[in-house]
VEXVO-613870 format. One record per residue: residue number from 1; x, z, y of N, C-alpha, C in turn. Coordinates in Angstrom, 1 decimal. Atoms other than C-alpha are relative to their C-alpha. Example, Ala and Ser with C-alpha at 12.3 -4.5 7.8 and 13.67 -1.06 7.14 Angstrom:
// residues 2
  nr  neast    nup nnorth caeast   caup canorth  ceast    cup cnorth
   1    0.9    0.0   -1.2   12.3    7.8    -4.5    0.9    0.0    1.2
   2   -0.9    0.0   -1.1   13.7    7.1    -1.1   -0.8    0.8    1.1
//
This chain:
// residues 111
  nr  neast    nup nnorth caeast   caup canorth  ceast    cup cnorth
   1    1.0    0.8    0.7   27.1   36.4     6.4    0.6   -0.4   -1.3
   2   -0.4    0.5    1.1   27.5   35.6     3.1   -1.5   -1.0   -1.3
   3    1.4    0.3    0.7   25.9   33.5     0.2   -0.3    0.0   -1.2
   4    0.6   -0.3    1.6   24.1   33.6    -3.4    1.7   -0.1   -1.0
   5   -1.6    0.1    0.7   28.1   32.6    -4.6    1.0    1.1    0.2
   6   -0.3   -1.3   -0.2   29.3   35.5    -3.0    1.3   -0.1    0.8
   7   -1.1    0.4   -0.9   31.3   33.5    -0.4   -0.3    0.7    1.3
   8    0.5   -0.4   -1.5   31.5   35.5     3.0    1.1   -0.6    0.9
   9    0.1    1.6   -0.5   31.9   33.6     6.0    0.6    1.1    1.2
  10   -0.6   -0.3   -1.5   33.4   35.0     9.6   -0.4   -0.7    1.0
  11    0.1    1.5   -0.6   33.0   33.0    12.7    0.7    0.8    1.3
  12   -1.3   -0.4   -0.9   35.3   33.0    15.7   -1.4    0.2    1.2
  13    0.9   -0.6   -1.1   33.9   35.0    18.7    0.4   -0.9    1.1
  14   -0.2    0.8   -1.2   35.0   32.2    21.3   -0.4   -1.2   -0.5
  15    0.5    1.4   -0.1   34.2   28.8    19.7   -1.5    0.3   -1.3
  16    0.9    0.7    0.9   31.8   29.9    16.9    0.4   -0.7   -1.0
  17   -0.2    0.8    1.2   33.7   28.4    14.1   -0.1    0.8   -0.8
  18    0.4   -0.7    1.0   32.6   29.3    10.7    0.8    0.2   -1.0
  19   -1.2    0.7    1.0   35.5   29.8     8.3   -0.3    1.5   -1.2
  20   -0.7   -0.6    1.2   35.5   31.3     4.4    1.0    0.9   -0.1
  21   -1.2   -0.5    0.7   37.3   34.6     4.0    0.4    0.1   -0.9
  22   -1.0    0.0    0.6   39.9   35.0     2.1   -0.3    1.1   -0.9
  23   -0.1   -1.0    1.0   39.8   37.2    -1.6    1.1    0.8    0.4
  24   -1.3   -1.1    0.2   41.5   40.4    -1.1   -0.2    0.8   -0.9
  25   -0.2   -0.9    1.2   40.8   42.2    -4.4   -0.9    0.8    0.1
  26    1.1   -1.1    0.4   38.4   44.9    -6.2    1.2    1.7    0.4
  27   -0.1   -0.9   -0.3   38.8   48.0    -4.5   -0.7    1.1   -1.2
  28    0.8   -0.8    0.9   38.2   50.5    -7.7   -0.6    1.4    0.5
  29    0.8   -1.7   -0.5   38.2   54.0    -6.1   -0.7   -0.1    1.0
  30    1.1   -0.2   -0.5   36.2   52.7    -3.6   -1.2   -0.7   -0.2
  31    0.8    0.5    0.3   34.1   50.7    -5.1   -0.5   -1.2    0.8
  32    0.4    0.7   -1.3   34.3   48.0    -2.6    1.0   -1.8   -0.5
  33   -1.2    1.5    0.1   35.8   44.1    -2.7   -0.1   -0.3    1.9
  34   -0.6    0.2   -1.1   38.0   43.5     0.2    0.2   -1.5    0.1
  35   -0.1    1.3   -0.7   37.8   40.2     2.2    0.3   -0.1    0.9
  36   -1.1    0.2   -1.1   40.5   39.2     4.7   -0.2   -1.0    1.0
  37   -0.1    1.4   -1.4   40.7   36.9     7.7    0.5   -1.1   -0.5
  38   -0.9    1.6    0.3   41.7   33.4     7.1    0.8   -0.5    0.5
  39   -1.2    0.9   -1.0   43.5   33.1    10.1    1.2    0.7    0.2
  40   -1.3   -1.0    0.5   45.7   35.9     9.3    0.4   -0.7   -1.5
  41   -0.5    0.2    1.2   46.0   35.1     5.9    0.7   -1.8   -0.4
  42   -0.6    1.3   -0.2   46.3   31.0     5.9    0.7   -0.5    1.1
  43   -0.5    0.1   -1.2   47.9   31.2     9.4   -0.8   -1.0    0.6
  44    0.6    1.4   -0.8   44.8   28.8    10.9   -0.2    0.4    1.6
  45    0.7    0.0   -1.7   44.2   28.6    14.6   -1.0    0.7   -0.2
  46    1.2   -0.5   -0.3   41.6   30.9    15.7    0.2    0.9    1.9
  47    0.1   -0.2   -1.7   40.8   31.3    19.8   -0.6    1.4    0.2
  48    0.9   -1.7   -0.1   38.7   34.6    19.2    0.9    1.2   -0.6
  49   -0.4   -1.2    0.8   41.3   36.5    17.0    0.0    1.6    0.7
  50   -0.5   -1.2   -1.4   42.1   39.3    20.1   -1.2    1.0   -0.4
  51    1.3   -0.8    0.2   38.2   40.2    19.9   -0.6    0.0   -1.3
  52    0.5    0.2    1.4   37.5   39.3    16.2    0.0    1.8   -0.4
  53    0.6   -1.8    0.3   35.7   43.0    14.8    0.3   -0.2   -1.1
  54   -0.6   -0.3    1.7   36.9   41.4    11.1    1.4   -0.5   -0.4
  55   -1.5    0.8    0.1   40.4   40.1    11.9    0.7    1.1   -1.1
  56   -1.0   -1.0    1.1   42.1   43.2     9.5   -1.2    0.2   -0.8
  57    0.6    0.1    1.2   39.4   42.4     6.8   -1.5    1.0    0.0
  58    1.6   -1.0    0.3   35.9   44.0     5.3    0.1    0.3   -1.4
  59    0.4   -0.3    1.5   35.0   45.8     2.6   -1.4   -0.1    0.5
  60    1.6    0.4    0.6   31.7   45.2     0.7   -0.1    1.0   -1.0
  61    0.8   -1.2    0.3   30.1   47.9    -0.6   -0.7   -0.8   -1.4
  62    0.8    0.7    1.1   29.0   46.6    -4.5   -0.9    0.2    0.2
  63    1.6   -0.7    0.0   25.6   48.5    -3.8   -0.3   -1.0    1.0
  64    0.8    1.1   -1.0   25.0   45.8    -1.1   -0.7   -1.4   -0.8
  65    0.7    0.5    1.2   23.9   43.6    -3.9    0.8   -0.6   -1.3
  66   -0.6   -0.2    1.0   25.1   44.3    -7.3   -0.2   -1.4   -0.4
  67    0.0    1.6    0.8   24.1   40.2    -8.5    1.1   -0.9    0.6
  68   -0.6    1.1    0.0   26.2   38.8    -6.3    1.7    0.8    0.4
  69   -1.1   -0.4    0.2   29.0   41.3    -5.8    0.3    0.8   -1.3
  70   -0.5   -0.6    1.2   30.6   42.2    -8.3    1.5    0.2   -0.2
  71   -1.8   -0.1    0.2   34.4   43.7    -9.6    0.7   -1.7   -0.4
  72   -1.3    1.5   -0.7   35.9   40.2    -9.8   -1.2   -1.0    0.5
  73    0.3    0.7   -1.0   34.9   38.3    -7.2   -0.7   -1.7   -0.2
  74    0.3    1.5    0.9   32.8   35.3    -8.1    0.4   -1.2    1.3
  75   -0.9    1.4   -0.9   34.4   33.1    -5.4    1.5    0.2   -0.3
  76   -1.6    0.1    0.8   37.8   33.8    -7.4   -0.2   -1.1   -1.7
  77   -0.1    0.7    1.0   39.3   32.1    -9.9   -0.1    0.1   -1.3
  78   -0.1   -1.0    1.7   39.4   34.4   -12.7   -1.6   -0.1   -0.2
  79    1.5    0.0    0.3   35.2   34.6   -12.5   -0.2   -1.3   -0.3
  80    0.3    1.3    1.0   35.0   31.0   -13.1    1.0   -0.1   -1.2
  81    0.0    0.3    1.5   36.9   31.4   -16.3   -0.2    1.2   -0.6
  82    0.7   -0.4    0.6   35.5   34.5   -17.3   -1.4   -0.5   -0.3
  83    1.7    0.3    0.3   32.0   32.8   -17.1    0.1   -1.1   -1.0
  84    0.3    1.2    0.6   33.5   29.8   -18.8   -0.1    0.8   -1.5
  85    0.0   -0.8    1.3   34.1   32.2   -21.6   -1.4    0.5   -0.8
  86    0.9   -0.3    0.9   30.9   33.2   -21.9   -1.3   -0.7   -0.2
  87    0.7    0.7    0.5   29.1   30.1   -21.7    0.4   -0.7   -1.3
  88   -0.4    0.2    1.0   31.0   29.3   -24.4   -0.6    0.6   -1.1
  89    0.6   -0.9    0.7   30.1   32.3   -26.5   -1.7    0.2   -0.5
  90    1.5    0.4    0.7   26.3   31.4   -25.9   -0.2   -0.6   -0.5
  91    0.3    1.0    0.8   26.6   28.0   -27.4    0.4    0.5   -0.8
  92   -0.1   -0.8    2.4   27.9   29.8   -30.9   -0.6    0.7    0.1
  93    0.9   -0.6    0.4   25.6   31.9   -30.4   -1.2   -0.7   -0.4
  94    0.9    1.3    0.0   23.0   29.2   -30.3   -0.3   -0.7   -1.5
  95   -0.6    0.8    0.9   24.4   26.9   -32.9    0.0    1.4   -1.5
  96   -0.1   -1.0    1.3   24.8   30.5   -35.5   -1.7    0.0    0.3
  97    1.3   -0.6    0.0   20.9   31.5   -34.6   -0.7   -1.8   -0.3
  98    0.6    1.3    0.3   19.5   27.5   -35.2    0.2   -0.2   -1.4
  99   -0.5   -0.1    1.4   21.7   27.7   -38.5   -0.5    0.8   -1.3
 100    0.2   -0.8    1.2   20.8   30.7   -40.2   -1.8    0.5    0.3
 101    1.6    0.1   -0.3   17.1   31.1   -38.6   -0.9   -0.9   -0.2
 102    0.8    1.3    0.5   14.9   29.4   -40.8   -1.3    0.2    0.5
 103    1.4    0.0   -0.4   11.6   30.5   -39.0    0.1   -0.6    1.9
 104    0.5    0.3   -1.7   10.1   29.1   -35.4    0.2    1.0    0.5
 105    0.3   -1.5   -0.7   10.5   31.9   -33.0   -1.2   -0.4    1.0
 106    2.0    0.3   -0.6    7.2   32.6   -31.4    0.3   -0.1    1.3
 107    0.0    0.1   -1.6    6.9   31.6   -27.5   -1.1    0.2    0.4
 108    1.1   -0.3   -1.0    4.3   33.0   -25.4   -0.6   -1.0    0.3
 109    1.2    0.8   -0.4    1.4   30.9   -24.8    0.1   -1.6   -0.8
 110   -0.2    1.2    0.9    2.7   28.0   -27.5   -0.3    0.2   -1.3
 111    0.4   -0.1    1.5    0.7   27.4   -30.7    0.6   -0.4   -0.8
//
């Protein structure tokens, strides 16, 4: 399970607990982002690990949906400061196009 953030989720085959895996990196030649167990990786208690089907990790297939997977991982840390970078970049872009655009730009259905 995963969600619109592009957090995927595990849950333990004996109690049902829901836990956040773990970023394991953009797989290039296969085209895939690898995500790890938590309870391997953070060493947390888990009662199901024996029968867990994702304890040695998953890949994700970018074609499973290209908006919310993507080569860096938007539940990493590098995608929140690539994005800061480019909210940045749209307010100058903003601020240059208000500056040197001296006409109204036309909007659909506004006189």
């Amino acid at each position: 399970a995963y969600n619109y953030k592009g957090n995927v989720y595990c849950y333990c085959p004996e109690t049902g607990t829901q836990r956040e895996m773990s970023n394991g990196g953009f797989e290039k030649d296969r085209g895939t982002l690898k995500k790890l167990c938590p309870a391997k990786r953070y060493g947390i208690k888990c009662q199901g690990m024996e029968q867990c089907s994702v304890s040695q990790g998953i890949r994700i297939p970018l074609a499973e949906n290209r908006r919310i997977f993507t080569p860096i991982d938007r539940a990493s840390y590098k995608w929140e400061k690539e994005y800061k970078k480019r909210t940045a970049v749209e307010r100058v872009n903003s601020r240059l196009d208000v500056k040197w655009v001296h006409r109204k730009k036309h909007v659909p259905g506004e006189r």
